[in-house]
C-alpha positions in Angstrom: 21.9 167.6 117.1 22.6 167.5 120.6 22.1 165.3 123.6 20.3 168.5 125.2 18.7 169.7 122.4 17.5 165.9 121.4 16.3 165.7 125.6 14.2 169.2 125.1 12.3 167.8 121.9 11.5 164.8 124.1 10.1 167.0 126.7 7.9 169.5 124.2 6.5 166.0 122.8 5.5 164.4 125.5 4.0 167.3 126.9 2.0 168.0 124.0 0.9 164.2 123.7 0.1 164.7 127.7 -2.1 167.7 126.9 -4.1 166.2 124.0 -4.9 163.1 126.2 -5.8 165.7 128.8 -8.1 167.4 126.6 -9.7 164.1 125.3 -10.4 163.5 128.5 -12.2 166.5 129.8 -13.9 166.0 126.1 -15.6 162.8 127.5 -16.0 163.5 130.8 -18.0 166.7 129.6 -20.1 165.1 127.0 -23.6 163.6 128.1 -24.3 160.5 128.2 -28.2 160.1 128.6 -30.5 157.6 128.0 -33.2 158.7 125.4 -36.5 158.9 126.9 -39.9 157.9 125.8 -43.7 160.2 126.6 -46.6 158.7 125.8 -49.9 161.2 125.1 -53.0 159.7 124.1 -56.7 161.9 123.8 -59.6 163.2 125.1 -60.9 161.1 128.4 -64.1 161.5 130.4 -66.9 159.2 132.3 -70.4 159.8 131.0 -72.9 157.1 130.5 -71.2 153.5 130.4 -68.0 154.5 131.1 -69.1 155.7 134.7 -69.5 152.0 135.3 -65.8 151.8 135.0 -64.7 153.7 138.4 -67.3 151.3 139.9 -66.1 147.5 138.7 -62.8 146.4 137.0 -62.9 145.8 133.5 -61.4 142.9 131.7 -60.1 145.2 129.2 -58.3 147.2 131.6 -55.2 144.8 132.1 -54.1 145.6 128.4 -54.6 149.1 128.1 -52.9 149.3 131.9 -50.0 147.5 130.0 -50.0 149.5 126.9 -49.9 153.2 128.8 -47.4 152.1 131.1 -44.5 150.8 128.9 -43.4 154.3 128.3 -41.3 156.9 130.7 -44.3 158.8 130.7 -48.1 158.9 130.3 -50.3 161.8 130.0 -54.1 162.4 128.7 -56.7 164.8 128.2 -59.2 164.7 130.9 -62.2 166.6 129.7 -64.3 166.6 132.4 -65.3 168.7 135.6 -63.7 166.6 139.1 -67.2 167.5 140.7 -70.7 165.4 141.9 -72.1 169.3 142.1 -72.7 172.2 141.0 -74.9 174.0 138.1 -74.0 173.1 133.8 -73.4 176.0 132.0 -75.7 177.4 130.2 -75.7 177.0 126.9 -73.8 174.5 126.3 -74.7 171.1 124.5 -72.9 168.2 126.7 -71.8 169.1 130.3 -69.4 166.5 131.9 -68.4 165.8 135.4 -66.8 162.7 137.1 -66.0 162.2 140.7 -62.4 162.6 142.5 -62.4 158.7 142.2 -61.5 159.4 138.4 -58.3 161.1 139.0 -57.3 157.3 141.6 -58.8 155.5 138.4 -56.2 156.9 135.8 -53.7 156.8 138.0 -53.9 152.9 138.4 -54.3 152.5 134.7 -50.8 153.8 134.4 -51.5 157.7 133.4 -49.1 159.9 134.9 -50.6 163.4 134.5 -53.7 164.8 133.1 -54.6 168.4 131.2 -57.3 170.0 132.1 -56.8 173.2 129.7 -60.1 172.5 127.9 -63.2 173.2 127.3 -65.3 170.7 129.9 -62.9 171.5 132.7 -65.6 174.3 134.0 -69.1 172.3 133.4 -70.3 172.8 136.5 -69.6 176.1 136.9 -67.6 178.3 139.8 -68.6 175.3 142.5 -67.8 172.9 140.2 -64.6 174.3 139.1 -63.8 175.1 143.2 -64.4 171.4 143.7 -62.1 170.6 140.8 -59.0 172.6 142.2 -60.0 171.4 145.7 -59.5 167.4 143.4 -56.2 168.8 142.3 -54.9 169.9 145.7 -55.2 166.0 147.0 -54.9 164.2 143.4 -51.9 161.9 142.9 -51.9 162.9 139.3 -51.1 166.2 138.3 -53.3 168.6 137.1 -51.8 171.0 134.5 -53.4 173.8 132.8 -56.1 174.6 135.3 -55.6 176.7 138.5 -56.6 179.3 141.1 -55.2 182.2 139.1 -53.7 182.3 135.3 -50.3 182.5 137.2 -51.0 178.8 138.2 -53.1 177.4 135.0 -50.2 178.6 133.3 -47.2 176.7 135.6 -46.0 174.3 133.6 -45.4 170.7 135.1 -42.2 169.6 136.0 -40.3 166.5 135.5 -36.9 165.0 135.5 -36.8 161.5 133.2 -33.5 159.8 133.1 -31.3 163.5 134.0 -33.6 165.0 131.2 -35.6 167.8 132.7 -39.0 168.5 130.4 -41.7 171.4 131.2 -45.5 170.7 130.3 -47.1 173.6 129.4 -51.3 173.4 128.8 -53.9 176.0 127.2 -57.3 175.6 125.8 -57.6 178.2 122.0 -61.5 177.4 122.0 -63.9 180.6 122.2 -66.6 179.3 123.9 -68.6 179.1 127.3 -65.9 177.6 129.4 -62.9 180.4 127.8 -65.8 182.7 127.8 -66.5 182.5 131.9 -63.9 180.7 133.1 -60.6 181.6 131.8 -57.9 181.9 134.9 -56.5 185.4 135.2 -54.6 187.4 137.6 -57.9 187.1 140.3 -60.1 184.3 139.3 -59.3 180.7 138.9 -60.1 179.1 135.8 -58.4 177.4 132.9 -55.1 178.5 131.0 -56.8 179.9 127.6 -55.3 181.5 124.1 -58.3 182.4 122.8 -58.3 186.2 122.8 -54.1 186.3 121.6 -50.9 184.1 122.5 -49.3 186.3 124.6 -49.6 184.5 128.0 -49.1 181.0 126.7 -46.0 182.1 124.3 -44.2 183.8 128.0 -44.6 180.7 129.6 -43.1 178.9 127.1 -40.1 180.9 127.0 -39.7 181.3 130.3 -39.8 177.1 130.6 -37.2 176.5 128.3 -34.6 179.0 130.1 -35.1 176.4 133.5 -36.1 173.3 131.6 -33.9 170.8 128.7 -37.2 170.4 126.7 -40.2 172.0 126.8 -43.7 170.5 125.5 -47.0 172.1 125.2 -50.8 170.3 125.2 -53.2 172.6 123.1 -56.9 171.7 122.9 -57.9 173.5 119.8 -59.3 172.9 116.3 -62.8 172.3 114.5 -64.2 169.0 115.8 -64.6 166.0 113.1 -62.1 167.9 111.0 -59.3 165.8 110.4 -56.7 168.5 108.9 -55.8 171.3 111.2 -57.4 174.4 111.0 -56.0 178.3 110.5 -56.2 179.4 114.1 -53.9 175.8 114.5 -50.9 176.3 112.3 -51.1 180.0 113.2 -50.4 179.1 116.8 -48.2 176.2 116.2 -46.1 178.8 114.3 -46.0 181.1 117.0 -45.2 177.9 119.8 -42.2 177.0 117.1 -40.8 180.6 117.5 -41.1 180.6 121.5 -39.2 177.4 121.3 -41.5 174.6 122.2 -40.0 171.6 121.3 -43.4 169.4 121.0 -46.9 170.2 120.2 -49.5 167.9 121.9 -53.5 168.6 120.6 -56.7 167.3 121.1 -60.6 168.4 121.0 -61.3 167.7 117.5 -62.8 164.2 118.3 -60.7 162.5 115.0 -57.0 161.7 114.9 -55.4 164.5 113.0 -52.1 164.5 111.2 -48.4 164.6 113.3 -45.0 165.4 112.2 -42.2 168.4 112.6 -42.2 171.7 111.3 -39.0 172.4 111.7 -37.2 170.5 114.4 -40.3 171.0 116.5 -42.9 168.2 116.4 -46.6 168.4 116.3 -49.2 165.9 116.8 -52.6 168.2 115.7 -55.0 165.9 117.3 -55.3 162.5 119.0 -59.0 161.7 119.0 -61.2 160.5 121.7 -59.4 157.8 123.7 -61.6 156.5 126.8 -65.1 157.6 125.9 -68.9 157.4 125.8 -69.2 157.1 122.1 -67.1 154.9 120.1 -69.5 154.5 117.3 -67.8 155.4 113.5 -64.7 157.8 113.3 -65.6 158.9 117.5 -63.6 155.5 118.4 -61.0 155.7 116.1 -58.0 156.7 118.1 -54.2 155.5 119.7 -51.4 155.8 121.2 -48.7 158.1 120.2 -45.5 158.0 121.6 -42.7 160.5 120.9 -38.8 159.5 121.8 -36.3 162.4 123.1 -32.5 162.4 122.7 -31.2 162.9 126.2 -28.1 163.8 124.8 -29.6 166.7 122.5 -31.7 168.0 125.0 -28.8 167.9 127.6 -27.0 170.9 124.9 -29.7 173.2 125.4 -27.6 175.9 126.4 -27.4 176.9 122.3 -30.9 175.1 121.5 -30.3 176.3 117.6 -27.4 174.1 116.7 -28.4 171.0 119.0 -31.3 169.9 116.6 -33.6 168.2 116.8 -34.8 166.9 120.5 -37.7 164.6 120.1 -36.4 162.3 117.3 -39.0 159.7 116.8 -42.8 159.0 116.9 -44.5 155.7 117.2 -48.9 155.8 116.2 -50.4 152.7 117.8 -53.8 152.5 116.4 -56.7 151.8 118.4 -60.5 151.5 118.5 -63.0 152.3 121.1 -64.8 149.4 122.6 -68.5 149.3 123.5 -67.1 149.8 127.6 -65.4 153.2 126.6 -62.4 151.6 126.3 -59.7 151.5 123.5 -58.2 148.2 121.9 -55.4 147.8 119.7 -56.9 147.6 116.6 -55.5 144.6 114.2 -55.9 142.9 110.7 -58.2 145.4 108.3 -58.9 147.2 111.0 -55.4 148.4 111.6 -54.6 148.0 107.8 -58.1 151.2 107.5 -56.9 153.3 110.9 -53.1 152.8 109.3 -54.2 154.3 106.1 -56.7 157.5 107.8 -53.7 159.1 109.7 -51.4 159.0 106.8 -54.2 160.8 105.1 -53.9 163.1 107.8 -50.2 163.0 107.9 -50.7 164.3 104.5 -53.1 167.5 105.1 -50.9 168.1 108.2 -48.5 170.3 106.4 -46.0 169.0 108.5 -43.2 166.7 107.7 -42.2 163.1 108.0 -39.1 164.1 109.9 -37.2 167.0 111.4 -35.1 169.7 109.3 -32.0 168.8 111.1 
């Protein structure tokens, strides 16, 4: 062979080695490198009774809980409650509750970073209870989601960015009752974001969130209360939440922890229980902490979400019990050996599994 002919070979080589290093490095420079991030959701809040004395005088339990709600990315609850000292309660209904703005500073110092409001105490008070409620949101340092002066608003889902991961929180209330009955936001009257009458509102905003957002979550209050294992109308919407393309289903109202899992890659927590509240007598002040962890790097792929998998990987249960002040307590020894044992009872009713498809 020749000198010439040995010399081009040389050349094709190293250009050909040049170009695969090139392309191993575009490779890595393309591919994400996120941290995974961490959302804690815990259940139904209010200050009735005893409780009320919390936004009055510190609490010595209120160190640990503050320490226990803060050690994730994110925090959020279920405030069922009107933000209002007036107004009129609803007729008709069996337990009206209000708290004043001072609520909204009390959470926020106990490490909660954003409440939902899509339930079915958010209206109590009625139209000057619910005005004083959005006028609360307006100046809160929390955020307020599923509530708003028009079901454009009650529907906006809040907005966050956690470690380059951007996640949309969606809220809605499925409950037929008073508050859906007479306060439900739509295009001209403020209210609450509701599903009760069909899906159709709640399912747009979920697929318009996930075209803007890397992960999208939605926090339903829904289901029978004291049931532990979801109801029909539950799966029925989690099933059509799956299809928009929600990536995590939050619930509460039941007043009992309720089973958690994925159907599909797309995980579900059914219910979380009571969690600061009047009543901690029996199952009321059974309750926790659940904490979901999402793969930065998954959700950072979105732009073909049906072959990226799975984005929330992982859920932690911290079992807890309701104190006599309203507050809850990790639970230990038989206790947490009992709560331990009731939600994978629940787990099991759930119809959900212990771990995504993919």
């Amino acid at each position: 062979m020749s000198r010439r002919r040995v010399a081009g070979l040389v050349v094709v080589v190293v250009i050909a080695m040049f170009a695969a290093l090139l392309g191993t490095i575009r490779a890595a420079w393309a591919e994400p490198n996120r941290e995974p991030v961490t959302l804690t959701f815990v259940g139904d809040v209010h200050f009735e009774h005893q409780v009320r004395e919390l936004l009055r005088r510190p609490d010595a339990g209120e160190e640990a809980l503050r320490s226990a709600l803060s050690a994730a990315d994110f925090t959020m609850v279920n405030l069922e409650t009107a933000i209002t000292e007036g107004g009129t309660p609803l007729a008709g209904k069996s337990f009206t509750f209000r708290a004043p703005a001072s609520a909204l500073d009390y959470l926020a110092d106990l490490g909660v970073d954003a409440v939902t409001m899509a339930n079915n105490h958010a209206a109590d008070f009625g139209e000057v209870g619910l005005q004083d409620t959005l006028d609360a949101k307006a100046s809160s340092r929390l955020p307020l989601v599923g509530i708003g002066k028009d079901q454009a608003e009650a529907f906006t889902p809040l907005s966050i960015t956690l470690a380059e991961t951007s996640i949309a929180i969606l809220a809605s209330s499925q409950l037929t009752e008073e508050t859906s009955r007479l306060h439900s936001a739509t295009a001209s009257r403020p209210g609450i974001a509701t599903n009760h009458e069909n899906n159709d509102a709640l399912v747009a905003a979920v697929e318009s969130a996930r075209t803007e957002h890397d992960v999208v979550i939605v926090f339903k209050h829904w289901g029978v209360e004291k049931d532990t294992c979801p109801s029909d109308d539950q799966r029925q919407a989690t099933d059509a939440l799956v299809a928009a393309g929600a990536d995590a289903v939050i619930g509460s109202h039941a007043h009992r922890v309720q089973g958690s899992g994925w159907k599909g890659n797309t995980f579900v927590a059914y219910g979380l229980g009571n969690f600061i509240w009047d009543f901690g007598h029996g199952p009321n002040g059974d309750t926790g902490m659940l904490t979901i962890t999402i793969d930065g790097n998954r959700a950072a792929k979105r732009g073909d979400r049906d072959k990226t998998g799975p984005v929330v990987t992982a859920q932690q249960w911290t079992p807890m019990r309701i104190g006599t002040n309203g507050l809850p307590v990790a639970a230990v020894d038989a206790e947490q050996t009992r709560l331990t044992e009731e939600k994978a009872l629940a787990d099991a009713c759930s119809g959900l599994s212990a771990a995504p498809v993919s």
